[in-house]
Every structure is written in C-alpha cells, then in structure tokens.
Rosetta silent file (secondary structure, phi, psi, omega in degrees, C-alpha in Angstrom):
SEQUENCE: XXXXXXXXXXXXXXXXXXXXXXXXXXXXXXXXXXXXXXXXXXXXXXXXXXXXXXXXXXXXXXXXXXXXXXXXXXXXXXXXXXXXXXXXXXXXXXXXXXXXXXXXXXXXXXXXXXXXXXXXXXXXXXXXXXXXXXXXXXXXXXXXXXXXXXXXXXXXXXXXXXXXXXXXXXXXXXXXXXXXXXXXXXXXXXXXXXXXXXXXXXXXXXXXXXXXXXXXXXXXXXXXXX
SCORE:     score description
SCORE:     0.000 S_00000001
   1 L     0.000  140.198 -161.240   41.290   19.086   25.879 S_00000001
   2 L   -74.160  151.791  160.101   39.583   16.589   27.803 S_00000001
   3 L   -59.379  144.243  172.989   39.636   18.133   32.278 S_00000001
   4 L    73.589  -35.896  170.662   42.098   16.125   33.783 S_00000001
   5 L   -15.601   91.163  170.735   43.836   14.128   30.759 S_00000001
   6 E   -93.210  161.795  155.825   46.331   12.033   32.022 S_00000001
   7 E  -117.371  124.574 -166.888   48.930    9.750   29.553 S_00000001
   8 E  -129.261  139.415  177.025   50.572    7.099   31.473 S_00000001
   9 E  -132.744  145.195 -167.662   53.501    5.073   29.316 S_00000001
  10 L   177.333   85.924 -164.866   54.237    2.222   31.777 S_00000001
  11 L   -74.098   31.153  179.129   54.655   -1.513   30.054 S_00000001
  12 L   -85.791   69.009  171.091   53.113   -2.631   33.526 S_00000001
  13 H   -44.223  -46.964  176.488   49.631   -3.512   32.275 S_00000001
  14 H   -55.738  -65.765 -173.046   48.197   -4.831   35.546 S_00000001
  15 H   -52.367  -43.539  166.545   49.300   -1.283   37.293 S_00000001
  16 H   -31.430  -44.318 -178.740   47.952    0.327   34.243 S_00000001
  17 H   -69.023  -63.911 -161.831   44.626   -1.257   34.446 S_00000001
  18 H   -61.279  -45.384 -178.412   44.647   -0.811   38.636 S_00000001
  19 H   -57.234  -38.894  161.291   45.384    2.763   37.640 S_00000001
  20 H   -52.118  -58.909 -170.921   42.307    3.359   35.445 S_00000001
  21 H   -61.199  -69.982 -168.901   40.113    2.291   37.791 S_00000001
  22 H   -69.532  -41.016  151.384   41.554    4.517   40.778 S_00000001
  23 H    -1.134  -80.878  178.957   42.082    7.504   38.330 S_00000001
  24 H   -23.788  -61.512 -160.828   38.666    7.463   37.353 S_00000001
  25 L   -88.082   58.035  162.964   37.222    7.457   40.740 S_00000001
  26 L  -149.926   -1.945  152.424   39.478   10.471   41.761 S_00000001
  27 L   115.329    7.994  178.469   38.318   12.697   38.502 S_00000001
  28 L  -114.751  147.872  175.298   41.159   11.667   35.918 S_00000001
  29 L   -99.099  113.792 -167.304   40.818   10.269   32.280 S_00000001
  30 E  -114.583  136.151  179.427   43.730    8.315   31.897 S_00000001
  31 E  -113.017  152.738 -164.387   45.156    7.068   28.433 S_00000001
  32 E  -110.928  110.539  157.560   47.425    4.167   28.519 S_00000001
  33 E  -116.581  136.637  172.583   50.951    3.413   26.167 S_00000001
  34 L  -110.591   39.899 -173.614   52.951    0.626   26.759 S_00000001
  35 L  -178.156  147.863 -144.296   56.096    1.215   25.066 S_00000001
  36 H   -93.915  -23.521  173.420   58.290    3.825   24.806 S_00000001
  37 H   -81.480  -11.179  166.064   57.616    4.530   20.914 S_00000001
  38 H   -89.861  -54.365  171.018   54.224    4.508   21.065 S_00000001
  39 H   -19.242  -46.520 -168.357   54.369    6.707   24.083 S_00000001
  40 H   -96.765  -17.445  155.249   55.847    9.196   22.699 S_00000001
  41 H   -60.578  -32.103  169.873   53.922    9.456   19.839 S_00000001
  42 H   -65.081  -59.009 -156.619   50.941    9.812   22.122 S_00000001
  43 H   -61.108  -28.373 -178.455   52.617   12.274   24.344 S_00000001
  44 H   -80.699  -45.738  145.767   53.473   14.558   21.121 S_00000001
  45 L   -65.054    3.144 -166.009   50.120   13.801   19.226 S_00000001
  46 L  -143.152  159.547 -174.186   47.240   13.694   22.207 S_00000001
  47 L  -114.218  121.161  170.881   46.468   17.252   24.425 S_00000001
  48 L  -152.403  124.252 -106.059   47.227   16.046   27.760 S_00000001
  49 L  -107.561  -35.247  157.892   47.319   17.931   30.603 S_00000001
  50 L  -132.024  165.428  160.749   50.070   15.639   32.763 S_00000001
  51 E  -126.587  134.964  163.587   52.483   12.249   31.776 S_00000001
  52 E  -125.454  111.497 -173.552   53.627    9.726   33.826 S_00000001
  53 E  -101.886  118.920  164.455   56.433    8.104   32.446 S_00000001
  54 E  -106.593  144.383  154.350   58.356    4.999   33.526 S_00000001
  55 L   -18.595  -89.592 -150.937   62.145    4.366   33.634 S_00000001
  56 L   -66.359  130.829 -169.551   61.987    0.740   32.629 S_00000001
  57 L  -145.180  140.865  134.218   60.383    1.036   28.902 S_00000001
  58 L   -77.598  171.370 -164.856   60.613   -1.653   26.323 S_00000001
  59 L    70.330 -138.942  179.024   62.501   -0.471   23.246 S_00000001
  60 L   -83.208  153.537 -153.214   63.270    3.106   23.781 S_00000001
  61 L   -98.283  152.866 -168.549   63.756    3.554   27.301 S_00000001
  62 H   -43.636  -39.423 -156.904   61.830    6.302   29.590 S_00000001
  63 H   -76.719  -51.090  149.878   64.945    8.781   29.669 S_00000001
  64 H     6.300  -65.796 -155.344   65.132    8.184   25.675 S_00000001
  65 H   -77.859  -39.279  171.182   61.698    9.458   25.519 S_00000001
  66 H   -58.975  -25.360  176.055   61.849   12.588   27.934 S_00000001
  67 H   -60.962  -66.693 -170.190   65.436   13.490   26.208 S_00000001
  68 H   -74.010   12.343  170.354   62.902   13.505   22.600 S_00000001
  69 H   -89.898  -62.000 -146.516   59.610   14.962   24.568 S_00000001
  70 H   -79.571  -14.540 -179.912   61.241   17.646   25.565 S_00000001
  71 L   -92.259   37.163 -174.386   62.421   19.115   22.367 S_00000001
  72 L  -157.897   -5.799  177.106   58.915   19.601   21.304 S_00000001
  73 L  -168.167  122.321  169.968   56.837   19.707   24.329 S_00000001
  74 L  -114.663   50.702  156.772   56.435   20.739   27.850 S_00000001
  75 L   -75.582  156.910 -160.776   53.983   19.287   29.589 S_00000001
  76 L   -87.655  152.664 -160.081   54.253   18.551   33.006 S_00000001
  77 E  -106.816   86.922  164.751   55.916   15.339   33.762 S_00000001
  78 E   -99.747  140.526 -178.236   56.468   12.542   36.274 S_00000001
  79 E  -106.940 -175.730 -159.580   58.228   10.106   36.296 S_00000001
  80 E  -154.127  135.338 -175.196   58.255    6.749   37.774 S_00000001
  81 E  -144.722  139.504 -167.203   60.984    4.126   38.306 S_00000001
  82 L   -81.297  -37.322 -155.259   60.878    0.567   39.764 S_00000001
  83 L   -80.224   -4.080  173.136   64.520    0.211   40.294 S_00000001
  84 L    50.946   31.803  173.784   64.631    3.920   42.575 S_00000001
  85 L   -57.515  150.890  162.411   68.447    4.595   41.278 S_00000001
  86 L  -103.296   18.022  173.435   69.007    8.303   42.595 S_00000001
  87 H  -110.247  -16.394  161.455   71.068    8.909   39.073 S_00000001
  88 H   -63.161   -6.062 -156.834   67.262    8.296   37.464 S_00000001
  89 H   -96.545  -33.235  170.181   66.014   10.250   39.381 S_00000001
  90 H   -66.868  -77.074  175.001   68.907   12.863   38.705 S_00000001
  91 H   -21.425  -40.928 -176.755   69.228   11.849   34.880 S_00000001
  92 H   -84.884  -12.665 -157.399   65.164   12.522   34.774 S_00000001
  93 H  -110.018  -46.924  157.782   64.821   15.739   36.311 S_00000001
  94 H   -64.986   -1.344  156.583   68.039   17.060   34.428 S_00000001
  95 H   -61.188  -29.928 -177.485   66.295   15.834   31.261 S_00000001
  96 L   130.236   -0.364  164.351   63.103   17.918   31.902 S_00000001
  97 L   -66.062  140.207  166.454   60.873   15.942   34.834 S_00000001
  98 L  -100.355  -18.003  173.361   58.794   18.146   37.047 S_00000001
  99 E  -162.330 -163.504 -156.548   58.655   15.406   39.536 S_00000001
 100 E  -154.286  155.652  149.946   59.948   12.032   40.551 S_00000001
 101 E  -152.343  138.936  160.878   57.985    8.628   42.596 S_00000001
 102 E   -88.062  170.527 -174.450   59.612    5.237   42.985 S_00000001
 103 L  -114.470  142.175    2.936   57.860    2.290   42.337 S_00000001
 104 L   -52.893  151.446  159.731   55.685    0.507   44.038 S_00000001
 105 L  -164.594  142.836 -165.710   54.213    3.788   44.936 S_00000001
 106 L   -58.400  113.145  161.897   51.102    4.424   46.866 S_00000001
 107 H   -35.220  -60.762  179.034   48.084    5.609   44.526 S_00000001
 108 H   -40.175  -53.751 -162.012   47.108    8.362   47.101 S_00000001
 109 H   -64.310  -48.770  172.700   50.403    9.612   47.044 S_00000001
 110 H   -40.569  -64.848 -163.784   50.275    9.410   42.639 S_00000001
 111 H   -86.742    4.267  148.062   47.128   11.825   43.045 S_00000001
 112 H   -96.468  -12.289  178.869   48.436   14.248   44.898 S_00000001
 113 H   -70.747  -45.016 -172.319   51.506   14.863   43.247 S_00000001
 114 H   -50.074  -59.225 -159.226   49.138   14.364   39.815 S_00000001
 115 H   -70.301  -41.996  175.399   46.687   17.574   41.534 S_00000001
 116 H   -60.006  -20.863 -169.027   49.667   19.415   42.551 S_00000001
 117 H   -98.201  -21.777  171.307   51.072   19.470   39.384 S_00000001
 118 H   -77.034  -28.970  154.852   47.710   20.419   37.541 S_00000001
 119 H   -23.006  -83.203 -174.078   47.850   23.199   40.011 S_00000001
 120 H   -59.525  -35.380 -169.427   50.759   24.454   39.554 S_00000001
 121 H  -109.234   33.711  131.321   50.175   24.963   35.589 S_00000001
 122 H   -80.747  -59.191  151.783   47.087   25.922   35.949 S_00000001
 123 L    67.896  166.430  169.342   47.511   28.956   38.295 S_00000001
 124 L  -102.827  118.525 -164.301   45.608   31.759   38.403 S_00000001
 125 L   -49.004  100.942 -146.151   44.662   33.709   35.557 S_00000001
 126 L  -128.813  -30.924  172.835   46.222   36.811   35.938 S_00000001
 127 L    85.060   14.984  160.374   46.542   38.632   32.395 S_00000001
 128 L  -159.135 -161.487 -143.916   49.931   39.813   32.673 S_00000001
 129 E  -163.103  139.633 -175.660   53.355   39.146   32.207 S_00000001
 130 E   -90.048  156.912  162.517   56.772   40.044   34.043 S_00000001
 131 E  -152.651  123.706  175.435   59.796   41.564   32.610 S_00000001
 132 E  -110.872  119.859 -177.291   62.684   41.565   34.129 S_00000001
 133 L    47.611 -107.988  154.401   65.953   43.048   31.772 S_00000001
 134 L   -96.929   -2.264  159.216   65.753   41.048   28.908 S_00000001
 135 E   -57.327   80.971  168.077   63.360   38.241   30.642 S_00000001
 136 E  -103.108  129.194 -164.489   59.971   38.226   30.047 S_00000001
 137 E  -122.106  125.927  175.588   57.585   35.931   31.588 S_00000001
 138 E   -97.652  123.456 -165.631   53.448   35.411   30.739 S_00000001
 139 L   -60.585  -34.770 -153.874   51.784   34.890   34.041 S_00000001
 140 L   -93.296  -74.023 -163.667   49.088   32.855   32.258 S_00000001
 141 L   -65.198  -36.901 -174.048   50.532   30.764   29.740 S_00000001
 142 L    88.074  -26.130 -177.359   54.211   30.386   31.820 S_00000001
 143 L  -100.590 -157.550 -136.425   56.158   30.703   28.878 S_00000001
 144 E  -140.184  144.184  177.159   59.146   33.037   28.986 S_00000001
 145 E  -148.745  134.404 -163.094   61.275   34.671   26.170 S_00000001
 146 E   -85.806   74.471  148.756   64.916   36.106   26.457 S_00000001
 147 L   123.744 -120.115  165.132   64.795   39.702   23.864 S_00000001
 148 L   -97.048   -4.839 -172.983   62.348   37.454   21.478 S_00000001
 149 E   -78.061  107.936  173.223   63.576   33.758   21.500 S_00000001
 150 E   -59.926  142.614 -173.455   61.078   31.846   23.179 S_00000001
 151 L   -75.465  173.887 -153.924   62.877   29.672   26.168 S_00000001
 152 L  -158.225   55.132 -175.830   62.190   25.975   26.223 S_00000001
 153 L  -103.634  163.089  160.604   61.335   25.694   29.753 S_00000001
 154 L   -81.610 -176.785  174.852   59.581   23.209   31.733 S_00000001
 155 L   -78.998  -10.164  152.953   56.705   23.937   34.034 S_00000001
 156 L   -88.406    3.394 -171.247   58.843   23.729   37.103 S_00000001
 157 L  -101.508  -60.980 -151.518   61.774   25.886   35.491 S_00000001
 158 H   -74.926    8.074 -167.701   59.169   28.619   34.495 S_00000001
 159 H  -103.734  -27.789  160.314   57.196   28.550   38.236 S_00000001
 160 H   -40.981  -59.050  177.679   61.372   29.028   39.563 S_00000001
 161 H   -44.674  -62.833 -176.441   61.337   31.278   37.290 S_00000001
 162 H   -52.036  -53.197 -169.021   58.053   33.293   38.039 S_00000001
 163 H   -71.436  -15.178  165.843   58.954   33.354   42.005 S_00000001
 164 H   -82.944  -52.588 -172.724   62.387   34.812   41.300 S_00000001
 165 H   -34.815  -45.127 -178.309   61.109   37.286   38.705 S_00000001
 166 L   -84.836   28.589  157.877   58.387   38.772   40.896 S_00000001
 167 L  -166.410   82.486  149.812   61.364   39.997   43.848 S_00000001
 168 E   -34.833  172.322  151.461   64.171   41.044   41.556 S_00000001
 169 L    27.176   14.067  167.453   67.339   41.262   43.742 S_00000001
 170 L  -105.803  147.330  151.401   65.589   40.153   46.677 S_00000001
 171 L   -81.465  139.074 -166.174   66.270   37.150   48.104 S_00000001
 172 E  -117.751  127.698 -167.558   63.519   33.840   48.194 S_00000001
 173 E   -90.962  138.054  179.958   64.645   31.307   50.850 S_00000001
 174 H   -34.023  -59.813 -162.648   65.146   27.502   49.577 S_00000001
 175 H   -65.209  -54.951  155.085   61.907   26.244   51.264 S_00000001
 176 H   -23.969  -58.417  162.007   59.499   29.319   49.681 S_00000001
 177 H   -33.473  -66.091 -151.898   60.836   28.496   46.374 S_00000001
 178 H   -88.914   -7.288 -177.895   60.242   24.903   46.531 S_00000001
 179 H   -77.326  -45.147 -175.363   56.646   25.698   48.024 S_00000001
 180 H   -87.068  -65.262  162.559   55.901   27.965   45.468 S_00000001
 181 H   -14.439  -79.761 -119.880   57.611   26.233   42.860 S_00000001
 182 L  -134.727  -21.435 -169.176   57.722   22.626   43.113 S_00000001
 183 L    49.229   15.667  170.626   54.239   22.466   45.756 S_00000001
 184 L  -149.868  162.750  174.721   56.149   20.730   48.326 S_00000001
 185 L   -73.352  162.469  176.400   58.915   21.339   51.476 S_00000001
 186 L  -100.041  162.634 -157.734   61.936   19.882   50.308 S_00000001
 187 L  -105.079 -170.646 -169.576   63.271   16.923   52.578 S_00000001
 188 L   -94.367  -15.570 -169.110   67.327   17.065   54.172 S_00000001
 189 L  -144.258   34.156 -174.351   68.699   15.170   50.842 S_00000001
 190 L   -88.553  119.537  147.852   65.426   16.118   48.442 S_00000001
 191 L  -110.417   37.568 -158.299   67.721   18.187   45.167 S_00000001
 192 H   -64.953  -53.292 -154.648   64.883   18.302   43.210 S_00000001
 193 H   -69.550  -40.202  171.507   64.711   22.078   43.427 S_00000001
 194 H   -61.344  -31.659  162.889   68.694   22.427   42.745 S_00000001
 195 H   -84.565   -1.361  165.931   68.973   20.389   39.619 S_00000001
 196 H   -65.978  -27.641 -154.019   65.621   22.765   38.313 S_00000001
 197 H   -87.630  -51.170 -152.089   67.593   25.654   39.462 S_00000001
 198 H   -70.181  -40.277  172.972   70.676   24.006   37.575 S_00000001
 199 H   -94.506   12.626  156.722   68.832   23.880   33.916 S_00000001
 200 H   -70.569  -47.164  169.710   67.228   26.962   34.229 S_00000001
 201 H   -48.734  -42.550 -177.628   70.398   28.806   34.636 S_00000001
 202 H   -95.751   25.925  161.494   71.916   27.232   31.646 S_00000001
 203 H  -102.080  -21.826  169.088   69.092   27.602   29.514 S_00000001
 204 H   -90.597   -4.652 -171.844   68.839   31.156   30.616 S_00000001
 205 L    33.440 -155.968  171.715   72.692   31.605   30.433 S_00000001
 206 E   -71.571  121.416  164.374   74.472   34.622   31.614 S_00000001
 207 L   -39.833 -177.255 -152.354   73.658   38.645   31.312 S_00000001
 208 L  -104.652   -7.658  172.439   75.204   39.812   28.662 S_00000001
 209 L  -107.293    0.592  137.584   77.791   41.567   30.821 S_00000001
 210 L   156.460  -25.757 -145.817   79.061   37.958   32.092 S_00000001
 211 L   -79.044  178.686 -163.283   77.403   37.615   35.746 S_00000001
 212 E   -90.031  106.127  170.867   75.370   34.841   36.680 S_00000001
 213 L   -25.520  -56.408 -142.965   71.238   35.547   36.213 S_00000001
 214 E  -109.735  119.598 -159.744   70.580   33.248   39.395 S_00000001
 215 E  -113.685  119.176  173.665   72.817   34.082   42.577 S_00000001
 216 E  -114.768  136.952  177.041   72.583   31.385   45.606 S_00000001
 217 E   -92.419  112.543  173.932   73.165   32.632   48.944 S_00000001
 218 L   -56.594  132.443 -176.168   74.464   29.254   50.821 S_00000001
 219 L    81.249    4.909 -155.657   72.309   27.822   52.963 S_00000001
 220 L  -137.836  -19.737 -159.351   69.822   30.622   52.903 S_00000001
 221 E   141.228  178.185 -174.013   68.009   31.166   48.899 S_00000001
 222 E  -132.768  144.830  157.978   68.438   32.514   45.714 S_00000001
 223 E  -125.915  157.539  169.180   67.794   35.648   43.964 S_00000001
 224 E   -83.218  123.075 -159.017   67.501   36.676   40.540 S_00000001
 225 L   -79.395   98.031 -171.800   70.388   39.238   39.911 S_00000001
 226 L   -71.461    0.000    0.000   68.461   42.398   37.926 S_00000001
C-alpha cells in the first residue's frame, strides 16, 4: 500500500484536479473516480488508506455507495456534501462515515481531518488485544469479535469501542470519548459521536442476559456495562 493513499469519488473534476495538486504538496497520493460505480469499484479493488466520498454522485448516489462499501470494507471514510442537509450528514454517518465536511470546504481543514483520521487507524502498535465478556478487541488491527463472529465495525465504532473497553464499568465523559475516538471536541449540536455510539450498540446488541452493553449517563458519558 502506497503511504498516504487517498481515493476521492467526487464528479467535480476541477476540485478534483485543485485537490491533486494540494494533496501532493501536503504528502498524499490521491486517486480520482468520478462516478459512483466506478468509485466503488475502486474503493473495493485499490488498498487505500482513507475515501472521500461525495453526496451528489452521478448514477449511484454517494449514500448508495457507502450503504454497498460497507458490507465489504472498512476503511476510514469522509464524506463530503455540497448541499450540507443535516439528514446527509445523519444518513452518512448511520451508514458507516467516520467523518462529515460540507462543501465548499477549506483544503486545510480536508487535511487535517484526512491526518486525523490516518491517525486514528494507525495508532500505536501495541501487540495486544482486550477482552471484555464475550468482546474481544485487537489493539493493532481494531477489529473486534463477539465469542468468534468477527463484528463489522467501522474505524470510529472500533476506537468507541477500544476507549470503553479499556475502563470496564467506569465511566468516559462525552468530550474524552470524542477526543479519543473521533480526534476532535464535539461542538453544542455536533451528534457525530451519538449516532457512532448508536450503530455500535446495535451491531454489538445486548448481553445475553438482556441489558444494554453501552449505558449513557445523561449529560455526563458512557460506560461499557461488564
């Protein structure tokens, strides 16, 4: 895998182009699809270390392609939308986005959210793996498997994950979480971290004696219930 390997699906050529260029000079290789069916054949076929995905797609449409990305791959994702709807922005992030920018949006701002997110799933190499009940999580790799059936998480569900796992039954207050999580404070109307919270739980369902894995104390954090 190429360092850096970005895939941008965006039928914006001109930004696409403008995007190369600044990319470059900030240390990223960026490959370019301009449609949502070619996209997604790149994103499924090519090793690439983030996507940036737009809303507005000819054909199939961005949430189209993250609904059929996701059942086969989770790399981390952002997406990008011209029209700034807050149900894309909900609709993408329950779909399986790790992060969200409207469009126009400031290049600076694109590479740090791009660095934060090779951050986060990069991490530090740590060579071992949590287990909590029947939840086990590999520090290195991220992914996570309930008795053996590997989960289907993204890389913001499993970094939720990881920061509950490592303080069972303690509580982790909303802004730690999203710090650790997510690499940013959350804002007064930011839910980013609450609809991540929302598909982990049901992808992680219930203990097996009924109660709820993921407990939120209002206003204050969450814990992972051991």
């Amino acid at each position: 895998m190429t360092d850096n390997a970005i895939l941008i699906i965006d039928d914006d050529q001109e930004l696409c182009a403008l995007l190369v260029d600044w990319l470059a000079a900030e240390g990223f290789a960026l490959t370019c699809a301009h449609d949502g069916a070619s996209g997604l054949e790149a994103a499924i076929g090519g090793q690439f270390q983030v996507i940036i995905l737009d809303v507005m797609l000819p054909g199939m449409n961005g949430l189209d392609v993250l609904r059929n990305l996701r059942q086969s791959c989770n790399t981390p994702l952002l997406m990008l939308s011209a029209r700034g709807e807050p149900i894309d922005r909900i609709l993408g992030l329950e779909l399986g986005a790790d992060d969200y920018l409207p469009k126009p949006c400031d290049p600076r701002e694109l590479v740090a959210r791009l660095r934060a997110l090779l951050r986060r799933s990069q991490g530090q190499s740590t060579g071992n793996s949590l287990q909590v009940g029947d939840i086990r999580l590999d520090m290195d790799s991220l992914m996570a498997w309930q008795d053996e059936t590997l989960l289907a998480l993204t890389q913001s569900e499993a970094l939720i994950l990881r920061a509950l796992l490592e303080k069972p039954g303690q509580l982790v207050e909303r802004q730690s979480l999203s710090r650790q999580a997510l690499g940013k404070a959350l804002g007064p109307y930011d839910r980013s971290l609450d609809m991540h919270l929302s598909n982990l739980r049901r992808k992680l369902g219930p203990h097996p004696d009924g109660r709820s894995r993921i407990q939120a104390l209002r206003g204050r954090g969450y814990l992972y219930s051991s």
